[in-house]
C-alpha atoms as a printed R data frame, in Angstrom:
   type eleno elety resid chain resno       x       y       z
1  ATOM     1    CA   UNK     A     1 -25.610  55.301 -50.994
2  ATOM     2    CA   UNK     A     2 -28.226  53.512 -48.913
3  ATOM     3    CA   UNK     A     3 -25.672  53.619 -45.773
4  ATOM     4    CA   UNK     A     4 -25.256  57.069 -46.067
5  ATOM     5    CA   UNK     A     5 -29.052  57.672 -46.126
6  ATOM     6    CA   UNK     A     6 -29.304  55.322 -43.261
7  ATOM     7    CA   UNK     A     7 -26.521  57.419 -41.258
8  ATOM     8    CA   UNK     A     8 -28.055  60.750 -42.199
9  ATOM     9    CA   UNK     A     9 -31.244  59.438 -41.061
10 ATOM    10    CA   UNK     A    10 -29.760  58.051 -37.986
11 ATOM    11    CA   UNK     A    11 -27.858  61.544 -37.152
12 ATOM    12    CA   UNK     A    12 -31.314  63.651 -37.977
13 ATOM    13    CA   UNK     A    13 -33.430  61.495 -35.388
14 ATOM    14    CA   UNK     A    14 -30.550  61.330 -33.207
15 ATOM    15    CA   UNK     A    15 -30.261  65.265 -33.891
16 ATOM    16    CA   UNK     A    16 -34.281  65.575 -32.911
17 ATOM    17    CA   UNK     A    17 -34.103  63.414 -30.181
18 ATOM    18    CA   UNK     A    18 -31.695  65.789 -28.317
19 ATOM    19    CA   UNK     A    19 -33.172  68.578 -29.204
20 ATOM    20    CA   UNK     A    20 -36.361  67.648 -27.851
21 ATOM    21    CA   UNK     A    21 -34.259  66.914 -24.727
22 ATOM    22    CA   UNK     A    22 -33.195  69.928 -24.897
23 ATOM    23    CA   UNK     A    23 -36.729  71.604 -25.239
24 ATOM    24    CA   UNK     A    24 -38.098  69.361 -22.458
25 ATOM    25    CA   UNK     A    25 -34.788  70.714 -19.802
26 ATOM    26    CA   UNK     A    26 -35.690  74.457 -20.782
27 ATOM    27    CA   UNK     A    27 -39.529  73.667 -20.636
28 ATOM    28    CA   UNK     A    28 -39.046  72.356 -17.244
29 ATOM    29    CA   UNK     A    29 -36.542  74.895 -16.041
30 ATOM    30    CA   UNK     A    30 -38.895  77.651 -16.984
31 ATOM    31    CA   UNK     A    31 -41.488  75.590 -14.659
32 ATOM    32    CA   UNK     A    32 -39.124  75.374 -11.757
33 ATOM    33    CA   UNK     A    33 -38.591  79.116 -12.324
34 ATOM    34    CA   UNK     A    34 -41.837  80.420 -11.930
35 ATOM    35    CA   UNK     A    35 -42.672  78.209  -9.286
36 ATOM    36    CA   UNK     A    36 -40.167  80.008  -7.354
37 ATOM    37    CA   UNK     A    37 -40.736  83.237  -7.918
38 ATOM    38    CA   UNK     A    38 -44.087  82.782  -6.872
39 ATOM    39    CA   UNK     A    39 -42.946  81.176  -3.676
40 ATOM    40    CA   UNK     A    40 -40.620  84.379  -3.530
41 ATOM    41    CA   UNK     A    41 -43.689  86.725  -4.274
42 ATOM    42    CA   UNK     A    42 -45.514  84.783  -0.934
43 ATOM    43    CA   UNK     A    43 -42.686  84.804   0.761
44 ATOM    44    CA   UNK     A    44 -42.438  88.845  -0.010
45 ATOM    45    CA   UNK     A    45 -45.824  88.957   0.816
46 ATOM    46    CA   UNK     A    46 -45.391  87.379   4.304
47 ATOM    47    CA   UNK     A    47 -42.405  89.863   5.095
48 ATOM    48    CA   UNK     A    48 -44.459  92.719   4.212
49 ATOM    49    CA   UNK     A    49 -47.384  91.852   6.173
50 ATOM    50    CA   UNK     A    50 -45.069  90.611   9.235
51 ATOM    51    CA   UNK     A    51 -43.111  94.180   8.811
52 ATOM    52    CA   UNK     A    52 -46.936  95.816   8.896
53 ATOM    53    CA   UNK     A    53 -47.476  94.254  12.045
54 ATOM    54    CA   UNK     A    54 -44.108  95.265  13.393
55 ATOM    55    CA   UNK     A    55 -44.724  98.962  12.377
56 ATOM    56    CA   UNK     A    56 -48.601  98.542  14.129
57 ATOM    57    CA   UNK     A    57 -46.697  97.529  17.091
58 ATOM    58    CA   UNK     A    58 -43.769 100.054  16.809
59 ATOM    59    CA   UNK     A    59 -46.446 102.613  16.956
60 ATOM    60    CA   UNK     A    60 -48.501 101.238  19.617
61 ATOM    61    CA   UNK     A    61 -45.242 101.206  22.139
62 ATOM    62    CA   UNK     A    62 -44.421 104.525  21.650
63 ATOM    63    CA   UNK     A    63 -47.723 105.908  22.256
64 ATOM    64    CA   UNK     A    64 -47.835 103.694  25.476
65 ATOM    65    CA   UNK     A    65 -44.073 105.785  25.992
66 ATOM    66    CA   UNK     A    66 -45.631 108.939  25.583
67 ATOM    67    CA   UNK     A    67 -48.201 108.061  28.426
68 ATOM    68    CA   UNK     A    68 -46.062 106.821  30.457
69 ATOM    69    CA   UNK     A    69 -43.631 110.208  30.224
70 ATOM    70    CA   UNK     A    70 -47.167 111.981  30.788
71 ATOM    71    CA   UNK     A    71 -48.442 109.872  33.396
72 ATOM    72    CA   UNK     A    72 -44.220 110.221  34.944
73 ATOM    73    CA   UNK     A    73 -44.359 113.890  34.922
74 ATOM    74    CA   UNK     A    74 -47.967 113.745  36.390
75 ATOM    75    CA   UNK     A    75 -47.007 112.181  39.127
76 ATOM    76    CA   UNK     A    76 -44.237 114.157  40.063
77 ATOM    77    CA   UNK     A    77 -46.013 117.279  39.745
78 ATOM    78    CA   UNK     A    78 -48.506 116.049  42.136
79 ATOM    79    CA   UNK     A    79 -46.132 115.196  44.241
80 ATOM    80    CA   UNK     A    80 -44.451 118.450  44.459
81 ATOM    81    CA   UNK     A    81 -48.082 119.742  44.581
82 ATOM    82    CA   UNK     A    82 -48.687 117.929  47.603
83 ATOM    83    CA   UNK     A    83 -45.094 118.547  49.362
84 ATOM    84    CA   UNK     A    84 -45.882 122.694  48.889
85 ATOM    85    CA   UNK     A    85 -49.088 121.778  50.427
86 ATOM    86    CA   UNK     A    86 -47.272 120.308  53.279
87 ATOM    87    CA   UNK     A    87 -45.072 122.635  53.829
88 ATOM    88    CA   UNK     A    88 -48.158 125.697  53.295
89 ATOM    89    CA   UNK     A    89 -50.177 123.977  55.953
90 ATOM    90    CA   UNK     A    90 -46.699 123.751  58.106
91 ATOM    91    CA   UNK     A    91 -46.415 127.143  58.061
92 ATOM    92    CA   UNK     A    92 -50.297 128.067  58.703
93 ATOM    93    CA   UNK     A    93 -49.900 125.603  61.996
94 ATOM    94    CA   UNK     A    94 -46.828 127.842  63.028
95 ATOM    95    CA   UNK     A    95 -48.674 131.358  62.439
96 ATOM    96    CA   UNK     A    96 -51.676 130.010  64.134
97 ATOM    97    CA   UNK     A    97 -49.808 128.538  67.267
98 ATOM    98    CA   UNK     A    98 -47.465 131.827  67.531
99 ATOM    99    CA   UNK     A    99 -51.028 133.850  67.763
């Protein structure tokens, strides 16, 4: 009887002792787990802000487009402006040197 006592004994500690392994792995996984979600959460955090930026800059581009189209179709009319002008004056030389 005393040797089966002593086994049972031996199989409950033995029993505890790898469940408390077992507690400890799980306890530890959990740790490793939220660790990296926060590092995900920063990392989602980064992206977002980078992807801010990106938009900021997106915007900023076309706007300096849109001037330059402006600015573009500024310049050409002035310079059609400028070759009717030429050719107006042209014309007012002829009319004055026929007279």
């Amino acid at each position: 009887m005393d040797t089966s006592i002593l086994i049972l004994t031996i199989l409950f500690f033995l029993f505890m002792f790898c469940f408390l392994l077992f507690a400890r792995e799980a306890y530890q996984f959990k740790k490793r787990s939220v660790k990296h979600m926060q590092t995900l959460l920063e990392k989602k955090m980064e992206i977002t802000e980078k992807l801010e930026e990106l938009k900021n800059y997106h915007f900023e581009l076309t706007k300096k487009e849109e001037d330059f189209k402006k600015m573009g179709k500024q310049i050409i009319d002035n310079a059609k402006y400028w070759e009717n002008l030429k050719k107006s004056s042209q014309e007012q030389i002829v009319r004055h040197s026929k007279n």
